[in-house]
C-alpha positions in Angstrom: 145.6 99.2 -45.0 145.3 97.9 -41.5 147.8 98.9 -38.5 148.9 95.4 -38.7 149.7 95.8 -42.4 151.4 99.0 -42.2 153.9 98.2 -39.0 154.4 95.6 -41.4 155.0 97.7 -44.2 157.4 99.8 -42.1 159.4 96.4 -41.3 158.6 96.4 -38.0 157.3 93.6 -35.7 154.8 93.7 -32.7 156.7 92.3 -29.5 154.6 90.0 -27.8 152.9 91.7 -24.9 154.8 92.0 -21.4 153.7 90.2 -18.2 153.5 92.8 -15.3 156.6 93.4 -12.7 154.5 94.4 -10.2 150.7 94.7 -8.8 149.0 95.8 -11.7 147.3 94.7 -15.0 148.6 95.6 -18.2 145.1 97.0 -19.1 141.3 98.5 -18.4 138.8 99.0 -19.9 136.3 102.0 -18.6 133.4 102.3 -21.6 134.9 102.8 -24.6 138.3 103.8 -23.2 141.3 101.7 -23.2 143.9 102.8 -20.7 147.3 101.0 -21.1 149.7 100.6 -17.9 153.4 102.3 -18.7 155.2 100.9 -20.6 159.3 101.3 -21.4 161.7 100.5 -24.4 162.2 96.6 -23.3 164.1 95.1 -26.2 163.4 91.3 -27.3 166.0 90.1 -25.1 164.1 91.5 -21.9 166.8 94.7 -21.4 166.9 98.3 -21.1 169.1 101.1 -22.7 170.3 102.5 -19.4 170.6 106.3 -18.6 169.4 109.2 -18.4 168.9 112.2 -20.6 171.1 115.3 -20.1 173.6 112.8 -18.9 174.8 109.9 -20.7 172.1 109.6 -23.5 171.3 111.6 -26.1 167.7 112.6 -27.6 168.5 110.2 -30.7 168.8 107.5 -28.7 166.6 108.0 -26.3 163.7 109.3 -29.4 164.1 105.2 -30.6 163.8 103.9 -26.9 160.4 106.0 -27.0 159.4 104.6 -30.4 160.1 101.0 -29.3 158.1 102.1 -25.6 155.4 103.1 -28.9 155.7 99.3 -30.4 155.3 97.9 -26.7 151.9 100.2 -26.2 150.7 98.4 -29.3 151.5 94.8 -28.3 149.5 95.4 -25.0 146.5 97.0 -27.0 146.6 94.6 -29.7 146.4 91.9 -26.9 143.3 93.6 -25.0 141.3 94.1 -28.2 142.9 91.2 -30.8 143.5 94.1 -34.1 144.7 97.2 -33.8 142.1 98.8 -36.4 139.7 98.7 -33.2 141.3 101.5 -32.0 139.3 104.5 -32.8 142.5 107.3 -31.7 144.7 108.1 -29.4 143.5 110.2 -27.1 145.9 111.0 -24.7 149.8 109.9 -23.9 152.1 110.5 -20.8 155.5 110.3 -21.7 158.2 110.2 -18.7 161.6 111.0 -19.3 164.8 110.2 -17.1 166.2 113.4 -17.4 168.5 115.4 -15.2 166.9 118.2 -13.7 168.1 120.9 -16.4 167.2 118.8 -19.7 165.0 120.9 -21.6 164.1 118.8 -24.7 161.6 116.3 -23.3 159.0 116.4 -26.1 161.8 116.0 -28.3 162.4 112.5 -26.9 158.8 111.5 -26.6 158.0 112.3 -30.0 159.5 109.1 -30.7 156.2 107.3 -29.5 154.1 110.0 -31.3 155.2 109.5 -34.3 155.2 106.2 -34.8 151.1 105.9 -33.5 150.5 108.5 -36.3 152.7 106.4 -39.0 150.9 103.6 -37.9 147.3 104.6 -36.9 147.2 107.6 -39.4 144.7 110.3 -38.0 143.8 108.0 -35.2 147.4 108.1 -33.5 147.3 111.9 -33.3 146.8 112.5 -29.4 147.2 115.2 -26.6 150.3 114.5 -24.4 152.5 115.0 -21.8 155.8 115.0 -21.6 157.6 115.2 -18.4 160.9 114.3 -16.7 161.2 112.3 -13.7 164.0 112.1 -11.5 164.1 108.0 -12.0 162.4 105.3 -14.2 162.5 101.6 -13.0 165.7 100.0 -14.5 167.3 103.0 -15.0 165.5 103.0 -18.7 165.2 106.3 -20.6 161.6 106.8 -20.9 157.9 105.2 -19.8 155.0 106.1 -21.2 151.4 105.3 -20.7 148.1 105.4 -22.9 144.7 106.3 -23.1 143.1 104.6 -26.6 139.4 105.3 -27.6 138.4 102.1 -29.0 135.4 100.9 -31.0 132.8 97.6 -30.0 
């Protein structure tokens, strides 16, 4: 089964890639390596669940705002290498959460993302990682994460 055919499997729908806020490209390549700019948990309608962990959000909500941030990291990737099955793993993910300074559960939150690649991408998704919290995100959203993808000619 292809990644494409199991995100549809699961229901779920690539959105189509974002265009960059800012001075910066969603992608680049380096050899083999496919590093993906941050990304957050922009829904269809271009907004942002709002918050921050330890505060006014709690690690449900904020573990789907990192699977959606997941989703996102595969609509870039799918648009810099046109299917997903060229994507040989995962190897690394940073995952920023927007967490007051005493929140302890950050790789609770960012397993959202983690566990979708590995539903997804099988074997392939399964990655080192990060998981961090930051004092702010950009539109007060919950979490950013960014990507590092070994990918096949």
């Amino acid at each position: 089964m292809t990644p494409e055919e199991k995100l549809a499997s699961l229901g779920l729908v690539l959105p189509k890639a974002p265009v960059p806020a800012a001075n910066y490209v969603l992608y680049r390549f380096a050899g083999n390596l496919l590093y993906l700019s941050g990304q957050g948990p922009k829904r269809a309608d271009g907004s942002y669940r709002p918050g921050r962990l330890g505060r006014n959000v709690t690690i449900e909500e904020a573990y789907e705002d990192a699977r959606l941030t997941g989703l996102n990291l595969l609509a870039v990737a799918k648009s810099a290498l046109g299917e997903l099955s060229r994507i040989d793993s995962v190897a690394k993910l940073l995952g920023m959460v927007n967490a007051e300074p005493d929140f302890p559960e950050h790789p609770k939150v960012i397993n959202g993302c983690s566990d979708l690649l590995v539903e997804v991408l099988g074997d392939a998704g399964r990655h080192a990682r990060s998981a961090v919290g930051m004092g702010s995100l950009p539109n007060q959203m919950t979490v950013e994460i960014e990507a590092i993808l070994l990918v096949r000619d």
